[in-house]
PARO-327924 format. One record per residue (C-alpha): residue in three letters; x, y, z. Coordinates in nm, 2 decimals. Layout:
! residues N
NODE   res       c1       c2       c3
NODE   ALA        X        Y        Z
...
! end
This chain:
! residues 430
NODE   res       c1       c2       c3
NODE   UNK    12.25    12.03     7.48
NODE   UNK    12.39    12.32     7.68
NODE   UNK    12.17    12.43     8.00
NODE   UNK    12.21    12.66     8.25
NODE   UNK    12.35    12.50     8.60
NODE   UNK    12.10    12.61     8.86
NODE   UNK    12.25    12.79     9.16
NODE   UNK    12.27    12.52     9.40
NODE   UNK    12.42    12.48     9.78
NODE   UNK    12.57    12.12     9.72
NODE   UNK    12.93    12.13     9.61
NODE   UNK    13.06    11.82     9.48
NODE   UNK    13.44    11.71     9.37
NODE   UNK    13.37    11.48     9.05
NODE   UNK    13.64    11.31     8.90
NODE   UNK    13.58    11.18     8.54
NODE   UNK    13.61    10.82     8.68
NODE   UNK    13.29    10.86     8.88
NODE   UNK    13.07    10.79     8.55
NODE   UNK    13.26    10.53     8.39
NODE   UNK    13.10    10.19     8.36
NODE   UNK    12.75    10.37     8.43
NODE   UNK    12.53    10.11     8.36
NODE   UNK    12.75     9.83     8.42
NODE   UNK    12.80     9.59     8.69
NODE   UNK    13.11     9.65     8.90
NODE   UNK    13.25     9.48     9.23
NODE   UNK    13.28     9.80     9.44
NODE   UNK    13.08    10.11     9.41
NODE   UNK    13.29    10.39     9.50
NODE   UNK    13.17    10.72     9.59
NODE   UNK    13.33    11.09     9.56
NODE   UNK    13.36    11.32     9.85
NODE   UNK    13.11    11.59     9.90
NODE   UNK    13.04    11.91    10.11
NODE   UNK    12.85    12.12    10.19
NODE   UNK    12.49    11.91    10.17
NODE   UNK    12.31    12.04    10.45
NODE   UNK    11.96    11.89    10.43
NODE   UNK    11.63    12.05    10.49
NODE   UNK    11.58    11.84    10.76
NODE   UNK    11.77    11.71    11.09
NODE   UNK    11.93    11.36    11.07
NODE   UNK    12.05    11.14    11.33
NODE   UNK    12.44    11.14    11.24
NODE   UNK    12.57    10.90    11.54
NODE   UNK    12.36    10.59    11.55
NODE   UNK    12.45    10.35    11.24
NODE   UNK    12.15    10.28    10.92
NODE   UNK    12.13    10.15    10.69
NODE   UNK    11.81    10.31    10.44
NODE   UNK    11.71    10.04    10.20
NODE   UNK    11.60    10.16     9.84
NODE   UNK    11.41     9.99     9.60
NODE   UNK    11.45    10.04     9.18
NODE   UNK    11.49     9.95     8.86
NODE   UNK    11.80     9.77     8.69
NODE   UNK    11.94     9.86     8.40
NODE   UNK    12.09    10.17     8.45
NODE   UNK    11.89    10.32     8.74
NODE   UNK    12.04    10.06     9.03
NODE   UNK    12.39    10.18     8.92
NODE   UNK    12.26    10.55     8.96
NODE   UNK    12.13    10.43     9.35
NODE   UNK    12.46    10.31     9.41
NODE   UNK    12.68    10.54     9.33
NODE   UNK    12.46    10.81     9.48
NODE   UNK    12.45    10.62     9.77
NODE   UNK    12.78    10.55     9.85
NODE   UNK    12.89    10.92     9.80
NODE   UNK    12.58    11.00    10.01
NODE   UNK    12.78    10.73    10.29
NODE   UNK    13.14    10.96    10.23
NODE   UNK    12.91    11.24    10.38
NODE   UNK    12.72    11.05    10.64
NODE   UNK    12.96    10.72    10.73
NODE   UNK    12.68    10.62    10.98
NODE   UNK    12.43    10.59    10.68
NODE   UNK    12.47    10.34    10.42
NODE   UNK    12.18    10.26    10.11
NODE   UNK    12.06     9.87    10.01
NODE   UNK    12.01     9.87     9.71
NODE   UNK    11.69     9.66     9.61
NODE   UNK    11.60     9.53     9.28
NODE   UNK    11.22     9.63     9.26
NODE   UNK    11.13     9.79     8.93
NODE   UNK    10.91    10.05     8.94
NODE   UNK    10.62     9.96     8.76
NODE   UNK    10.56     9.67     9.02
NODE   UNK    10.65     9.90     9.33
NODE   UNK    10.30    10.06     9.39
NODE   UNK    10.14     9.66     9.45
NODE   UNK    10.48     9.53     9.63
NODE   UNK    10.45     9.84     9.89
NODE   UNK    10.09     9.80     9.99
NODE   UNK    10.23     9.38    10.03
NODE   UNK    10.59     9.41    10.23
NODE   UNK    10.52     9.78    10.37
NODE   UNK    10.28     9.70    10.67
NODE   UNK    10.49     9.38    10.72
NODE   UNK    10.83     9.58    10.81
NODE   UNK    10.98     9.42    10.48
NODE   UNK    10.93     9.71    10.25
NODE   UNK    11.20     9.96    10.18
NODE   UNK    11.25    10.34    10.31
NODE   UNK    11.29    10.49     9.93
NODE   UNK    11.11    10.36     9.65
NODE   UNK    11.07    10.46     9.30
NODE   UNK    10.73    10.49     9.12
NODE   UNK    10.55    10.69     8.84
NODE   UNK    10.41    11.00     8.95
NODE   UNK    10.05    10.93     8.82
NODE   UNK    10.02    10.67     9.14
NODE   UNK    10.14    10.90     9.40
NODE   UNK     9.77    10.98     9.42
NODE   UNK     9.69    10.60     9.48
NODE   UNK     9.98    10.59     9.72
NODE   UNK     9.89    10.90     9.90
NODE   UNK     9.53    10.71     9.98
NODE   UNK     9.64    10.43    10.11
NODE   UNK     9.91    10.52    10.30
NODE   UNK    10.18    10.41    10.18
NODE   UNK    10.41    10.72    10.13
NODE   UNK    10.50    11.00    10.38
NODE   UNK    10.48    11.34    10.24
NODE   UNK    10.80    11.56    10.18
NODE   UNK    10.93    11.77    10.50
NODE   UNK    10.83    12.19    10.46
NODE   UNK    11.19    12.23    10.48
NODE   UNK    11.31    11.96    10.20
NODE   UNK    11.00    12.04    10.00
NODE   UNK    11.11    12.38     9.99
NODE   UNK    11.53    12.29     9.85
NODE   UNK    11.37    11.99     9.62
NODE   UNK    11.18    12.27     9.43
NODE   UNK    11.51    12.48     9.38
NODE   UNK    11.63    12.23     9.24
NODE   UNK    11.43    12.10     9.00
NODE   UNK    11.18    12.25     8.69
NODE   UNK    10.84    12.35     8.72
NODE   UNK    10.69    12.09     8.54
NODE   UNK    10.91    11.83     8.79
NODE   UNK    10.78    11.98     9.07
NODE   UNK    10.42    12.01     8.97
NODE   UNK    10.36    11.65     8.92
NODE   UNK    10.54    11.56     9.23
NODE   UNK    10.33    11.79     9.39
NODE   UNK     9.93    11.62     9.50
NODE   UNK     9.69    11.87     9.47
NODE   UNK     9.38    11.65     9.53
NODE   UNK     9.46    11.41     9.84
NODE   UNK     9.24    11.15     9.99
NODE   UNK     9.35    11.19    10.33
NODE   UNK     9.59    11.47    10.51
NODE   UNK     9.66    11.82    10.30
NODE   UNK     9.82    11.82     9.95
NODE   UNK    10.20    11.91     9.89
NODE   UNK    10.50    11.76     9.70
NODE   UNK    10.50    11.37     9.85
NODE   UNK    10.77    11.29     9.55
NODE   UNK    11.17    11.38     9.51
NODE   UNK    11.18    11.40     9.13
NODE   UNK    11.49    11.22     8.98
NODE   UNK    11.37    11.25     8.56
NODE   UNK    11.14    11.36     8.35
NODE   UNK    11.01    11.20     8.05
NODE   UNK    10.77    11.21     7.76
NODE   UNK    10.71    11.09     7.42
NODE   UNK    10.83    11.18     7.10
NODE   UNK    10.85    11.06     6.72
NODE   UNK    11.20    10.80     6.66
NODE   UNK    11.28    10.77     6.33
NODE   UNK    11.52    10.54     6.12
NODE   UNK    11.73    10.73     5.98
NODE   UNK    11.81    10.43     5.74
NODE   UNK    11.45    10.46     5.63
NODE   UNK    11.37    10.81     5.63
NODE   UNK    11.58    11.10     5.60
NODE   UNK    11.60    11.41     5.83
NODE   UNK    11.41    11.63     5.58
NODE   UNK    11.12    11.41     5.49
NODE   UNK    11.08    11.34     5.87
NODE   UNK    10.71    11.51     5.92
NODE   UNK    10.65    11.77     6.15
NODE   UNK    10.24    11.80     6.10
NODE   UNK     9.99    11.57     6.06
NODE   UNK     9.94    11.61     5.67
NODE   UNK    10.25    11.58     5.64
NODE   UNK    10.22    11.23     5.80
NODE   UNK     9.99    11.09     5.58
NODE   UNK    10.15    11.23     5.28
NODE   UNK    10.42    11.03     5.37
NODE   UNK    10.22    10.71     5.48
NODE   UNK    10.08    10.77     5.15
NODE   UNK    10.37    10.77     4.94
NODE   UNK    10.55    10.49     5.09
NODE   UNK    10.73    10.27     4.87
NODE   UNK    11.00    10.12     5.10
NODE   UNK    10.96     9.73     5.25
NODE   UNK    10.79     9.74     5.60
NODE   UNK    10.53    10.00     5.75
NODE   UNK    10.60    10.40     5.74
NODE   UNK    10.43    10.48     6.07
NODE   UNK    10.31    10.28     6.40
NODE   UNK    10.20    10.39     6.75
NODE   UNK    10.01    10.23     7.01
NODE   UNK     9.69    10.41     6.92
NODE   UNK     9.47    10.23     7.17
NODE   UNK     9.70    10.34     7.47
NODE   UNK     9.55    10.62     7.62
NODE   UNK     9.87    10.76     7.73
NODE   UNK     9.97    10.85     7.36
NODE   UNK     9.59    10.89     7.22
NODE   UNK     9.53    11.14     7.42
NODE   UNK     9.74    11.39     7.24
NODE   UNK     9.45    11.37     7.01
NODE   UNK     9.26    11.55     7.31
NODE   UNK     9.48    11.76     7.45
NODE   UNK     9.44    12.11     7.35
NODE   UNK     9.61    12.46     7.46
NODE   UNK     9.33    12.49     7.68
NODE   UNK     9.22    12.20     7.77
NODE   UNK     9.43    11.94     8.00
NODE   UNK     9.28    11.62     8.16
NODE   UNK     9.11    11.70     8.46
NODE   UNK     9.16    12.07     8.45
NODE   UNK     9.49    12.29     8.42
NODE   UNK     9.61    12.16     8.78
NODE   UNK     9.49    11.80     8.71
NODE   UNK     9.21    11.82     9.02
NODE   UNK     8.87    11.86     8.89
NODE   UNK     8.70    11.50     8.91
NODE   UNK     8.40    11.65     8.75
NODE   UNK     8.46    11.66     8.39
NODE   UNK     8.80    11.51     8.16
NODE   UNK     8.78    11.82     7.98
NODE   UNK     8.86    11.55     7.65
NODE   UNK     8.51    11.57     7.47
NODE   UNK     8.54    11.94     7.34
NODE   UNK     8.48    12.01     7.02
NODE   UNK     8.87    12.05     6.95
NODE   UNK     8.89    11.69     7.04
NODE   UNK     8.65    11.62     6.80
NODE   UNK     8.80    11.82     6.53
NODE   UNK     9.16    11.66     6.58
NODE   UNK     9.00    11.31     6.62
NODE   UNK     8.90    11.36     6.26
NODE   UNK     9.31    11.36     6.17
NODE   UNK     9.31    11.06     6.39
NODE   UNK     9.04    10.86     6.18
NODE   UNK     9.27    10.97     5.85
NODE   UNK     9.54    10.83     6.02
NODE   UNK     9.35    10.50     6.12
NODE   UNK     9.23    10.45     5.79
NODE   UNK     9.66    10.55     5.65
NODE   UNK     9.81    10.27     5.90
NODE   UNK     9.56    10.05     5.78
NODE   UNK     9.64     9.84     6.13
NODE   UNK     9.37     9.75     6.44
NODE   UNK     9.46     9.85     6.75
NODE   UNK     9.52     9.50     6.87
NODE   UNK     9.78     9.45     6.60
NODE   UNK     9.99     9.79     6.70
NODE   UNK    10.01     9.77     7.08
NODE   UNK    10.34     9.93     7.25
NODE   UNK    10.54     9.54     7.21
NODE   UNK    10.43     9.47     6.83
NODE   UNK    10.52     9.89     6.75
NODE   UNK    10.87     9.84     6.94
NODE   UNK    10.94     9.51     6.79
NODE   UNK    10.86     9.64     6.43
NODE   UNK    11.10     9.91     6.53
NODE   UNK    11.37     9.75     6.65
NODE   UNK    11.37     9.50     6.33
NODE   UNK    11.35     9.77     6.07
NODE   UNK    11.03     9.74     6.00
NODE   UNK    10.87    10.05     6.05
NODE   UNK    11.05    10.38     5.99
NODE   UNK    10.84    10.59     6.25
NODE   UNK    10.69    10.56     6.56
NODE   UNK    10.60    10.70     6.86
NODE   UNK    10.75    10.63     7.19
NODE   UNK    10.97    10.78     7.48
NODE   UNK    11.35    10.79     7.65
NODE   UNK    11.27    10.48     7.83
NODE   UNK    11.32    10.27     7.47
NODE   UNK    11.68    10.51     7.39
NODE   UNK    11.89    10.25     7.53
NODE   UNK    11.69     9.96     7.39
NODE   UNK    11.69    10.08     7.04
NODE   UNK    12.11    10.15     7.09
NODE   UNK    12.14     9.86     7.22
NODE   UNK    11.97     9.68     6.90
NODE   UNK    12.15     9.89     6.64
NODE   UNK    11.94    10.10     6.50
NODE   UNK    12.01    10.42     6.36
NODE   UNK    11.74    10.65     6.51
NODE   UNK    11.71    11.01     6.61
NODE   UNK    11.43    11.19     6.75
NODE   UNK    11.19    11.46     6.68
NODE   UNK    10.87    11.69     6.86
NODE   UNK    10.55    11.50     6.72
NODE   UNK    10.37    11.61     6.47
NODE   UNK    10.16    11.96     6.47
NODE   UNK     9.71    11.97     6.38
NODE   UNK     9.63    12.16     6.13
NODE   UNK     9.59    12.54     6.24
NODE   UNK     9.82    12.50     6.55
NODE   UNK    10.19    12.60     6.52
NODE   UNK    10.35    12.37     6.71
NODE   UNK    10.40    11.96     6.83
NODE   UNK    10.08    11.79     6.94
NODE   UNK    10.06    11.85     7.31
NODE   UNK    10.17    11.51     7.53
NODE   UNK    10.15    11.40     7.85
NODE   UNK    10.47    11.46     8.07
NODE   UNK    10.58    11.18     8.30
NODE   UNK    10.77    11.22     8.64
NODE   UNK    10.96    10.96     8.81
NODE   UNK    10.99    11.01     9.21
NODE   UNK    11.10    10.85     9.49
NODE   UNK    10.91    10.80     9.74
NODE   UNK    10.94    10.81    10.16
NODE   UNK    10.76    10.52    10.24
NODE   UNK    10.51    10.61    10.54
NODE   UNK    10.66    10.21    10.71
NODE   UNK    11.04    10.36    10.70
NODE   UNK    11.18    10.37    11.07
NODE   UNK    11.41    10.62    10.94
NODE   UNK    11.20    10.90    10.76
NODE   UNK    11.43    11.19    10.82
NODE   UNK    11.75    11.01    10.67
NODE   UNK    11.53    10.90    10.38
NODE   UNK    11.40    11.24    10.31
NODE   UNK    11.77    11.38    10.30
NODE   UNK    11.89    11.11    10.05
NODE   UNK    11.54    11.17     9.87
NODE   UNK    11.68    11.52     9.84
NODE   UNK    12.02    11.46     9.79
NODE   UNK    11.94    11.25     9.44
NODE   UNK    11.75    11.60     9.31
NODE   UNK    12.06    11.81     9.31
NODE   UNK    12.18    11.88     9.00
NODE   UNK    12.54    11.70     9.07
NODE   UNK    12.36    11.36     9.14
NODE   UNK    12.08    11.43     8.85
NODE   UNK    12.43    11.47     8.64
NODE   UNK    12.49    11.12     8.75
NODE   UNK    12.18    10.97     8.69
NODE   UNK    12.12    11.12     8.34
NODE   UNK    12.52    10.95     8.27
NODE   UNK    12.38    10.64     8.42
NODE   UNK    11.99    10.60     8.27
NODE   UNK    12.00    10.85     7.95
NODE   UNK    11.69    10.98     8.06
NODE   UNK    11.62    11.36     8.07
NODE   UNK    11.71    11.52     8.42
NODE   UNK    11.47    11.63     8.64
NODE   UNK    11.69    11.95     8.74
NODE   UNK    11.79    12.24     8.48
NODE   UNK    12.15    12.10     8.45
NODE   UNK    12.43    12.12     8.18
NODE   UNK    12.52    11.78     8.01
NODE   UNK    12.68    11.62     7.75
NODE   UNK    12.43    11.51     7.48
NODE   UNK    12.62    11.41     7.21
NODE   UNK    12.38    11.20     7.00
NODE   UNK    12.11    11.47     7.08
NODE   UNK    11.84    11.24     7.19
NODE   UNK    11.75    11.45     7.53
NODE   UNK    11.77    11.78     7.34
NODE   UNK    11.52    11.65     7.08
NODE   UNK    11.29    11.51     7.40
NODE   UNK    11.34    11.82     7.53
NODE   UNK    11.13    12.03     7.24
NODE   UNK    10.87    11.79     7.31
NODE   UNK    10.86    11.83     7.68
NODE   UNK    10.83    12.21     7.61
NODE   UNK    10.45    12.14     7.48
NODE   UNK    10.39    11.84     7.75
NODE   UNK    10.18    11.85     8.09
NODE   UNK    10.22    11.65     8.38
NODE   UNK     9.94    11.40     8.38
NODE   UNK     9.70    11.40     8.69
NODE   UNK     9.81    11.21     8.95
NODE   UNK     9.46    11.21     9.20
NODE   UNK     9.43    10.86     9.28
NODE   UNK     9.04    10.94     9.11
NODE   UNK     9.20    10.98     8.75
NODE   UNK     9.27    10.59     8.75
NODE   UNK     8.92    10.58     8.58
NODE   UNK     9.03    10.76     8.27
NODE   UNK     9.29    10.50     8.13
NODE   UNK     9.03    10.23     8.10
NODE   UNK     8.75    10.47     7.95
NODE   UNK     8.94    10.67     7.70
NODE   UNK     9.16    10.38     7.60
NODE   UNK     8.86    10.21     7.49
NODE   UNK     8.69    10.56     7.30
NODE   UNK     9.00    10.61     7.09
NODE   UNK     9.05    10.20     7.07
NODE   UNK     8.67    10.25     6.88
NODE   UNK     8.74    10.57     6.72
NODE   UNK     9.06    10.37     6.53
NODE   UNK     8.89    10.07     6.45
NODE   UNK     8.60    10.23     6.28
NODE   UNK     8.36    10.06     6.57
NODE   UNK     8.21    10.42     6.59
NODE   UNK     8.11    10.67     6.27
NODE   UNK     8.37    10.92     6.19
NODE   UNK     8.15    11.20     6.16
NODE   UNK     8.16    11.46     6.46
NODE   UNK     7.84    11.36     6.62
NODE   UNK     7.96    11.01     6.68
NODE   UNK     8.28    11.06     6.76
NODE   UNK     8.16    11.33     7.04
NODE   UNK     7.93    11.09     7.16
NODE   UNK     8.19    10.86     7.22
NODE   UNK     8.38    11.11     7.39
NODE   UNK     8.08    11.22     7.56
NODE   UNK     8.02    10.83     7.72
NODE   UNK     8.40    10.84     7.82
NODE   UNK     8.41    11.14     8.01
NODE   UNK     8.09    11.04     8.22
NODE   UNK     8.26    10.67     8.27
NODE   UNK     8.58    10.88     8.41
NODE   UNK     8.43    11.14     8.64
NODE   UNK     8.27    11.15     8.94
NODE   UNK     7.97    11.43     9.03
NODE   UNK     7.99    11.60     9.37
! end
């Protein structure tokens, strides 16, 4: 995929060497010089730190590393720790070692907690004058979901440094399913289902995880909570839209023929990953997994409703970092929080991780994987990242679980009534 470079002020000399063995362990971390990073903020450059970041392995730690060592050939009184602490488990280790002095000055978290984060103050909200580079730098969409709009405490504002975007999408096998019967609506879908004559299942998702259901509820107009993701008061997910695409998820429970219970996210990925299903829906995190197994995948937009010309809208995800608000180094942590947004070290990362870039950067997509997320991401929103919207996973994960499993009618007065009880469970009246 060829992108436009976005005009940037950080000019780095990269040799080729400084992405090979991305991903791999190595003895030494060497960094490359760089120039002319001047951070929107004031650092102390004589009095020796060391800024201590915690993240994932497998890809990401080596991205931390490197970054942070050429970060150390600009500052040499600054140096990064590296941490193993993956970010799925770094909201509930902050709020345990942060108070204590034994939490870390970076993390890395989803940007749907930052909300959560925000209110119990754990995270220390970007610097006016880094808030205003880290927006240069990155797309819209990055900078919306890093961006609180509902706060518990203080003012709103971006409180995350955006390193990737991500989003889900339809893998297919290509040993199972060629590029031109891959579906691109809904009825063409179940055609397929229902034509199937191959070993195995044609099509699995995790249709009682809200995060991918919900593109069953998502219309043009209608995002959850609202188009900024703000309004507590309603979901805006039991419209008669909803209801109307619902119906093509009923077809599609009835096509898969599966419960819920029997097609969560590990049984779909397993079934994958052993050839035994020749679609399904996931995102970039599984990329590597699926290389790593074998398979012989590519990657298309999901499917399109009837009526509407293009894929099924989905929830866009945002990984940040994160100043921790127990950091006795804030300033220093907001310039390397910066520094991993330009598009030289989002180069880096996306050599490192194979997950799509946060910045609007060139890069060398050979297998196409990030171009094909990329369509998706094109019809994808942020999800809402108020520390309130915690109450819609549970709700709606349990309408569409009942929806799917035939628990409810499948007429429209049911199924809106079932929508109806999980938007009430997942607001809050002022």
């Amino acid at each position: 995929m060829k992108k436009r470079i976005m005009a940037v002020a950080l000019v780095v000399t990269m040799a080729a060497s400084m992405f090979s063995g991305c991903g791999k362990k190595q003895e030494k971390i060497e960094g490359v010089e760089v120039s002319n990073f001047d951070p929107g903020i004031e650092i102390d450059t004589s009095s020796n730190i060391e800024l201590t970041v915690w993240e994932s392995t497998e890809g990401p730690d080596e991205f931390i590393k490197k970054a942070g060592a050429s970060f150390t050939k600009l500052y040499p009184n600054i140096t990064i720790k590296y941490v193993n602490v993956e970010s799925a488990d770094s909201q509930t280790k902050i709020a345990l070692d942060g108070p204590g002095g034994n939490g870390p000055d970076l993390f890395a978290a989803a940007h749907n907690v930052m909300g959560a984060l925000e209110a119990g103050a754990y995270i220390e909200k970007v610097p006016d004058g880094v808030a205003e580079k880290v927006k240069g730098y990155v797309v819209d969409n990055a900078a919306k979901g890093a961006t609180l709009v509902n706060p518990k405490q203080g003012e709103g504002g971006l409180y995350g440094y955006p390193v990737s975007v991500e989003t889900y999408a339809l893998f297919y096998n290509k040993d199972l399913i060629s590029e031109e019967e891959v579906p691109t609506t809904f009825d063409d879908l179940l055609s397929y289902i229902d034509s199937y004559d191959k070993s195995g299942h044609p099509f699995v998702f995790d249709a009682g995880n809200a995060y991918y259901s919900v593109m069953f509820t998502n219309t043009d107009e209608n995002h959850l909570y609202g188009p900024d993701g703000s309004d507590i008061t309603n979901t805006y997910m039991n419209t008669n839209d909803a209801v109307k695409q619902l119906q093509t998820f009923v077809k599609l429970s009835k096509a898969v023929n599966m419960p819920t219970e029997d097609i969560a996210t590990k049984y779909c990925d397993s079934m994958f990953i052993e050839g035994d299903a020749a679609m399904t829906i996931t995102g970039a995190w599984n990329i590597k997994t699926f290389e790593d197994a074998g398979i012989n995948f590519a990657i298309a937009p999901l499917p399109s409703f009837p009526g509407v010309d293009h894929p099924a809208i989905s929830f866009e995800g945002v990984r940040c970092m994160y100043v921790s608000a127990f950091s006795n180094h804030k300033n220093e942590a907001a310039a390397f929080g910066e520094f991993l947004c330009t598009p030289e070290m989002q180069k880096l990362r996306f050599e490192c991780t194979e997950t799509v870039p946060s910045a609007d950067i060139e890069i060398n997509d050979e297998n196409g994987y990030v171009s094909s997320m990329q369509k998706q991401l094109d019809y994808s929103y942020p999800m809402p990242n108020m520390s309130q919207a915690s109450l819609f996973w549970s709700a709606f994960a349990s309408a569409y679980s009942n929806i799917w499993n035939g628990v409810v009618d499948s007429d429209d007065a049911s199924i809106l009534a079932e929508l109806d009880a999980a938007n009430q469970t997942a607001t809050k009246k002022k």
